[in-house]
TIZALUM-711978 format. One record per residue (C-alpha): residue in one letter; x, y, z. Coordinates in Angstrom, 2 decimals, padded with zeros to 5 digits. Layout:
BEGIN
A, X, Y, Z
...
***
This chain:
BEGIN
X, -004.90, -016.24, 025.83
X, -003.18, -016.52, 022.16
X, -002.71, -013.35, 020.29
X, -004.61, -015.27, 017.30
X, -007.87, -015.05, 019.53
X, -008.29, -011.58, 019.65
X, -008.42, -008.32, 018.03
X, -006.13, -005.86, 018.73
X, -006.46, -001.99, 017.74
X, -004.02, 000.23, 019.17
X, -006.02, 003.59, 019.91
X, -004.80, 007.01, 021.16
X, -001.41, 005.21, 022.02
X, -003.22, 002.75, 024.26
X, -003.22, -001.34, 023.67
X, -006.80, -002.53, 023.88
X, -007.99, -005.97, 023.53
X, -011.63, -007.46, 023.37
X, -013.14, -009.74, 022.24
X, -013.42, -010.60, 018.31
X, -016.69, -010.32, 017.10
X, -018.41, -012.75, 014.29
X, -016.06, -011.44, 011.55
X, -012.95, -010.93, 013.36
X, -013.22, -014.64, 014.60
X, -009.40, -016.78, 014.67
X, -007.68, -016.46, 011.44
X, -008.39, -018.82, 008.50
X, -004.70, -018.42, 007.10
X, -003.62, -020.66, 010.64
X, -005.59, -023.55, 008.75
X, -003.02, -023.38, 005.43
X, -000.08, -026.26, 004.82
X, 002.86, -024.96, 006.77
X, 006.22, -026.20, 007.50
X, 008.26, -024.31, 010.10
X, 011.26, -023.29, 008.34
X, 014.65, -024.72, 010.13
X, 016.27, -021.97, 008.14
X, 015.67, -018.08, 007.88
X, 016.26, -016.71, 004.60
X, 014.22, -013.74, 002.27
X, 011.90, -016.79, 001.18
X, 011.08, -017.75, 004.53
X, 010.73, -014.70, 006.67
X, 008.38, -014.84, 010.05
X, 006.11, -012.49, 008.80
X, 005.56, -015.04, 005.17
X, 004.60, -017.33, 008.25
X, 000.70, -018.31, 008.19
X, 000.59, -019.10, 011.72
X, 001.98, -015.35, 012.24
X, -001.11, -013.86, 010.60
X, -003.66, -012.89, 013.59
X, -006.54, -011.92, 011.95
X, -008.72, -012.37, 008.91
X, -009.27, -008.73, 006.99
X, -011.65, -006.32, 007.93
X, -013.59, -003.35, 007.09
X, -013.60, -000.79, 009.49
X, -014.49, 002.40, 006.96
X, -017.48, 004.52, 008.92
X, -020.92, 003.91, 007.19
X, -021.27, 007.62, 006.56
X, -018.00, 008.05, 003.79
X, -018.27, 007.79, 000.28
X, -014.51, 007.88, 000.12
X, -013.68, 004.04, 001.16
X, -009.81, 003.11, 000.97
X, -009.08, -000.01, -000.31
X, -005.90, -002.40, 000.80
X, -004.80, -003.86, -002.23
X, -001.21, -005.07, -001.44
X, 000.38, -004.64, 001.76
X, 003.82, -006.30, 000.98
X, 007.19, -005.15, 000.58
X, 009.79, -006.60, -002.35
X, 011.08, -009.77, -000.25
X, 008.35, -011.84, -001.35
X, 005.42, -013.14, 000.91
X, 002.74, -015.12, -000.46
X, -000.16, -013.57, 001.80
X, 000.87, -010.11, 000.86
X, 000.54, -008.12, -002.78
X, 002.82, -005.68, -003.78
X, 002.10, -002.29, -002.54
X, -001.13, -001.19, -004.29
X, -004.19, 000.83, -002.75
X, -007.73, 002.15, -004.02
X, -009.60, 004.98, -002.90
X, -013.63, 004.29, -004.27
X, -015.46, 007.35, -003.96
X, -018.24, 007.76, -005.05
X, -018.10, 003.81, -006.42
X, -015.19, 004.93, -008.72
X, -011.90, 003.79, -008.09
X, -008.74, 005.92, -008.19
X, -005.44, 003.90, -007.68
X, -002.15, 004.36, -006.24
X, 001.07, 002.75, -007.12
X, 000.76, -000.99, -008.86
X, 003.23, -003.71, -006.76
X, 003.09, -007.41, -008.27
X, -000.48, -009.20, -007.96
X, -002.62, -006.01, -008.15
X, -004.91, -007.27, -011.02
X, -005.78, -010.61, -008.49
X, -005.61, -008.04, -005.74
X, -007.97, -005.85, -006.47
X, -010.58, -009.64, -007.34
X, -009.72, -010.15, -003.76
X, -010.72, -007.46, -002.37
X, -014.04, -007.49, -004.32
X, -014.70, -011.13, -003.12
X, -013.71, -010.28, 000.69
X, -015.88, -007.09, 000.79
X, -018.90, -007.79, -001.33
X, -020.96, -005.97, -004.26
X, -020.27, -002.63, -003.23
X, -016.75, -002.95, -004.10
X, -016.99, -005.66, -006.79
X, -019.06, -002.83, -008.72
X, -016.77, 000.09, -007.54
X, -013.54, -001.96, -008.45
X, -015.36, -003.01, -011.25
X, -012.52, -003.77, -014.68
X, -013.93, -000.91, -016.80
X, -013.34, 001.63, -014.13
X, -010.10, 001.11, -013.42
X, -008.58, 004.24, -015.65
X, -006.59, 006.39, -012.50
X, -003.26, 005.35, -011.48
X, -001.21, 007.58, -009.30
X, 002.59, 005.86, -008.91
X, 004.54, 007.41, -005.73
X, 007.94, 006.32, -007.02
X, 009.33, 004.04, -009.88
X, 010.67, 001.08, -007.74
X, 010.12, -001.87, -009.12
X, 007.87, -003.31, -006.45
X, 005.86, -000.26, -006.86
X, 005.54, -000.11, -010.53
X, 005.83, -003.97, -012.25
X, 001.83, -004.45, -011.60
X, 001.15, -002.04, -014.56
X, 001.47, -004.32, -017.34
X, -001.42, -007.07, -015.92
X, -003.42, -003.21, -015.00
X, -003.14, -002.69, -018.17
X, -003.50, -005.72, -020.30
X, -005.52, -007.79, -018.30
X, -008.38, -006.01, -018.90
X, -008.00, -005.17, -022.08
X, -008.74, -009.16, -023.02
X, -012.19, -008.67, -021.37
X, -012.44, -005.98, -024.61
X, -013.10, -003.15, -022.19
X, -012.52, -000.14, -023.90
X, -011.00, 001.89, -020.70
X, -007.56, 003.69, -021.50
X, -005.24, 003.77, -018.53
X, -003.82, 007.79, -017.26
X, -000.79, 006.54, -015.15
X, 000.58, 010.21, -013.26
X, 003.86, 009.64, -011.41
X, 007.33, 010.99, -010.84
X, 009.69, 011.78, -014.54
X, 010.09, 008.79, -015.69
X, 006.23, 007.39, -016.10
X, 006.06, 008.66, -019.34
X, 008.72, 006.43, -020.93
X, 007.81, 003.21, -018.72
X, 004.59, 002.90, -019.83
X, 005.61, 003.89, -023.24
X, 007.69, 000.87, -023.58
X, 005.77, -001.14, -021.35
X, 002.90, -000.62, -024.22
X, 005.68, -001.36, -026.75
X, 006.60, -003.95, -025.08
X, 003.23, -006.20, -025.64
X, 002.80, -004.69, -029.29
X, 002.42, -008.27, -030.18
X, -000.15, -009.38, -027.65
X, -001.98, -005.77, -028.31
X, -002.16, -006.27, -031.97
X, -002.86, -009.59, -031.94
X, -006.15, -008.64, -029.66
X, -007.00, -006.16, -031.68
X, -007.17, -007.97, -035.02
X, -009.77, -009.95, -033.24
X, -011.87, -007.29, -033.18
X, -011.19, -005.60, -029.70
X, -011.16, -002.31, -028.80
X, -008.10, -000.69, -029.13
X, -008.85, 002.22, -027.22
X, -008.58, -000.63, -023.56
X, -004.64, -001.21, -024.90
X, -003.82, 002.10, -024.56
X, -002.48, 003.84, -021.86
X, -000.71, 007.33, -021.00
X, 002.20, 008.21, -018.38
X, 001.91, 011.79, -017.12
X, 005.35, 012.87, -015.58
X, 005.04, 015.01, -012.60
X, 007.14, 017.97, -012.15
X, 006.21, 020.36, -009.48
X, 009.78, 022.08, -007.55
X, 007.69, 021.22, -003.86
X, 004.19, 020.32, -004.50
X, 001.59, 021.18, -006.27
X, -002.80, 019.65, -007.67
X, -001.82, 016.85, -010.15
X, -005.30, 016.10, -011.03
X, -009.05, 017.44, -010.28
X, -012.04, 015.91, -011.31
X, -016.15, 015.84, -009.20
X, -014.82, 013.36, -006.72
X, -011.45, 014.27, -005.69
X, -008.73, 016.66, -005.58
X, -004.83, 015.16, -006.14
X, -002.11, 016.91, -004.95
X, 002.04, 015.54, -004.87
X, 004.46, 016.45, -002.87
X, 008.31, 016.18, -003.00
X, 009.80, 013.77, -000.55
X, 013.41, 011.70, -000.08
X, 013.66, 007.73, -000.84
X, 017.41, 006.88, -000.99
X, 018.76, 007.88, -004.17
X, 015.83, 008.44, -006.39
X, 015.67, 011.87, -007.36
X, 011.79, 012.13, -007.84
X, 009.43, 010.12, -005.44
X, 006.01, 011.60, -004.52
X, 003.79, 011.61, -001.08
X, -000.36, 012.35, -002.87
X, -003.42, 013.68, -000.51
X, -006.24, 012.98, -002.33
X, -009.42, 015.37, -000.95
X, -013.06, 014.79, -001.66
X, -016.30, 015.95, -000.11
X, -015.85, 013.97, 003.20
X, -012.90, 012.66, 003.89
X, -008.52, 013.49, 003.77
X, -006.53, 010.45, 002.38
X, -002.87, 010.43, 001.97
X, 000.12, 007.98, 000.55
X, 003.46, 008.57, 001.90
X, 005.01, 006.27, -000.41
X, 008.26, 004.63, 000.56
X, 009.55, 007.22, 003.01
X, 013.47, 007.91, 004.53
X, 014.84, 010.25, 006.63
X, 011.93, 013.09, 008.08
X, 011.02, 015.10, 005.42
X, 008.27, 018.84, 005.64
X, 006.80, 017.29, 002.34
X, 005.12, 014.80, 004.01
X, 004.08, 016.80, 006.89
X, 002.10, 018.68, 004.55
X, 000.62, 016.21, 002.49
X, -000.59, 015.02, 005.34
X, -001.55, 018.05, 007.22
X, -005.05, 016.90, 009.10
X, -005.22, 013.72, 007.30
X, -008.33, 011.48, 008.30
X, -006.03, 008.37, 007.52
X, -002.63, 008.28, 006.48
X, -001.39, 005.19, 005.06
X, 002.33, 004.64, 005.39
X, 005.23, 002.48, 005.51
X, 008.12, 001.63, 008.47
X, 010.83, -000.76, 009.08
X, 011.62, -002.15, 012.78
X, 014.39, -000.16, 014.84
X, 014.32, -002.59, 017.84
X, 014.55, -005.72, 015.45
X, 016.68, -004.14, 012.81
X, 019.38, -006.94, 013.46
X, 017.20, -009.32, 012.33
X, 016.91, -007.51, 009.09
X, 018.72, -009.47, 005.87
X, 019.84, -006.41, 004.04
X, 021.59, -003.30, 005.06
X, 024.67, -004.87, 006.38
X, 026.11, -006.39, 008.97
X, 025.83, -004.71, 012.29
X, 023.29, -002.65, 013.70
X, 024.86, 000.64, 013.04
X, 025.38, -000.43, 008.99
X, 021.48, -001.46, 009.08
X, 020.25, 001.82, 010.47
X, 022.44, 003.66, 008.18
X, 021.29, 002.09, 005.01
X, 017.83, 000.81, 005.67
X, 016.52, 004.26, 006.91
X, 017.81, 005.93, 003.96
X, 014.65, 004.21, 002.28
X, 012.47, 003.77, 004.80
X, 010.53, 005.28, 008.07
X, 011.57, 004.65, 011.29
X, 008.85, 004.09, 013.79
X, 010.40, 006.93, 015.65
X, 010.41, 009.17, 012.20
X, 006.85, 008.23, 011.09
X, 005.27, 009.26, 014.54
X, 006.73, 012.97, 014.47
X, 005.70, 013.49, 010.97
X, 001.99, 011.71, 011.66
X, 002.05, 014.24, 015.04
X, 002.98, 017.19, 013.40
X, 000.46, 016.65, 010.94
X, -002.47, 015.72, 013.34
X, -003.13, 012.73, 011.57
X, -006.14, 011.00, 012.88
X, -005.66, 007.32, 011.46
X, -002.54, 005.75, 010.32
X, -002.86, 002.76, 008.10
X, 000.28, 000.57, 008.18
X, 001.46, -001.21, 005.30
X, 004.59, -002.17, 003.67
X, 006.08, -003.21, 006.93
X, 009.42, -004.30, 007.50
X, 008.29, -006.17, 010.56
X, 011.32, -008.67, 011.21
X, 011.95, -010.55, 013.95
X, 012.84, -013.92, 015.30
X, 011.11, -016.49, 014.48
X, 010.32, -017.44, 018.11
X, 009.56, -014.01, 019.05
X, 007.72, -012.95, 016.12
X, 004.97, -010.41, 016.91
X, 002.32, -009.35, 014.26
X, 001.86, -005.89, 016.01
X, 005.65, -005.48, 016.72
X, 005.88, -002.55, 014.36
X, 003.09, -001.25, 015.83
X, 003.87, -001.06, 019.01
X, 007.38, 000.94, 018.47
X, 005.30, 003.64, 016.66
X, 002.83, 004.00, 019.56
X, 006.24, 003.80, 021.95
X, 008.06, 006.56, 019.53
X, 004.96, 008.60, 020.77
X, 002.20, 008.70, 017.95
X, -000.75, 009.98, 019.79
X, -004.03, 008.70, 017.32
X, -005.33, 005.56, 015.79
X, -003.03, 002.72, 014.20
X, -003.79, -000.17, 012.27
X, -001.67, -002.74, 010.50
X, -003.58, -003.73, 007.32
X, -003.48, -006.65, 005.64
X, -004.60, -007.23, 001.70
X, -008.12, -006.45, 001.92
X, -008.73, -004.43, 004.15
X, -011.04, -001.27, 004.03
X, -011.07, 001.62, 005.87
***
């Protein structure tokens, strides 16, 4: 039976495969133009592959919540065309809070209105869309900000942006504002708002952790954590009424920071990069050992990511940013997946694509 005919969930370190039901039905990205690349390179990676992509995306969030997290962007910098730039939304409450901004989160965030219906068209709805928590200031995580921004300012919404991230924020969206003067004045002498051109970066400075914001819905703490070279990247738990969410961020070697950020976490949504495939990575070096070395100096291992979602007795993991390579004859969309399960992670793990909700 082909992989592309079922659904797979991996649950309590178990494989199990059923059928799909009506909306988990063969994907609809296997119908797209494709040509099978004769050569491998960052543009044509296995995972960019339509005929890789198993499933259409799904909402598997329990009825019950009024804390609904939102796949905006599941991608990592090489660049895949069915995959945004890392970008997420927790709705409570029908008001969105977001967290970090990768390229295509303004035509994200339509998508996963049009995928998931009214409830989230009106929670992700333009003139809501004033929260903006950035883990770290990598590119990939950060160059969405200007379309956040601007985008809806044309619509003359009158919603200022309050951007909170590591030191640093402050002064990109400073100039990123500066940078547009010209497009922002030019809207303005037509007679819109100014107040939906403006926008603030908080810098975050806590020595190990500590509440970045608080408002009726949700409670946002940051917490200190290692990605290569950077010397302030963030892990948030945001906690409302019902539910424990929490963003690793890009990750790197183990790290207590992230253990308690997400300490009892209902879902935990982080990042990994293959340790059985690693060869097939195209970055990091040349052999095996120069791969490990350098690529897990920014990133999880699967074997890394399951002690720190153990220790924390995290209940879900959400999977995103994946560094999932592998041949393109032995591709497997749940590859990734399967080495965290093997590395030992005892709960629930998904691999999200752009548009899911849990």
């Amino acid at each position: 039976m082909k992989l592309t005919l079922l659904m797979v969930l991996i649950v309590c370190g178990n494989v199990v495969i059923g059928k799909p039901s009506e909306a988990q039905e063969q994907s609809k990205y296997n119908n797209d133009p494709f040509t099978k690349p004769g050569i491998i390179t960052p543009l044509t990676l296995p995972d960019s592959w339509p005929i890789n992509i198993h499933r259409n995306p799904h909402n598997l969030s329990p009825d019950d919540t009024i804390t609904k997290l939102v796949v905006l962007g599941t991608g990592m910098p090489l660049p895949n065309p069915y995959r945004s730039g890392p970008g997420y939304a927790l709705v409570i409450n029908g008001y969105p809070y977001l967290v970090d901004a990768g390229e295509g989160i303004w035509r994200s965030i339509a998508r996963a209105a049009l995928v998931n219906g009214d409830e989230f068209t009106l929670g992700l709805s333009p003139e809501k869309l004033q929260y903006l928590f950035v883990t770290h200031l990598h590119e990939d995580h950060t160059v969405g900000i200007p379309s956040l921004l601007l985008n809806p300012f044309k619509l003359n919404i009158p919603t200022s942006k309050e951007i909170y991230g590591p030191t640093g924020i402050h002064d990109m969206v400073s100039h990123i504002v500066a940078a547009w003067k010209v497009d922002i004045a030019s809207e303005i002498s037509d007679g819109y708002d100014p107040e939906g051109g403006k926008a603030t970066g908080h810098d975050i400075d806590f020595e190990n952790s500590g509440i970045v914001f608080k408002d009726d819905n949700v409670t946002v703490e940051a917490f200190r954590t290692i990605h290569g070279r950077l010397e302030d990247t963030f892990a948030y738990r945001f906690t409302t009424k019902d539910r424990i969410v929490a963003f690793t961020g890009d990750g790197g070697p183990y790290h207590q920071g992230i253990v308690d950020a997400a300490m009892n976490a209902d879902v935990l949504v982080a990042e990994a990069a293959t340790e059985e495939n690693i060869l097939y990575a195209p970055w990091g070096g040349d052999t095996v050992a120069e791969k490990k070395k350098e690529i897990f100096r920014f990133h999880f291992s699967p074997t890394v990511l399951a002690r720190i979602a153990n220790e924390a007795k995290v209940k879900v993991i959400v999977l995103s940013h994946e560094q999932n390579y592998n041949s393109g004859e032995e591709y497997d969309a749940l590859g990734l997946v399967n080495e965290i399960v093997a590395a030992g992670f005892k709960g629930t793990i998904y691999s999200a694509l752009d548009a899911d909700v849990y």
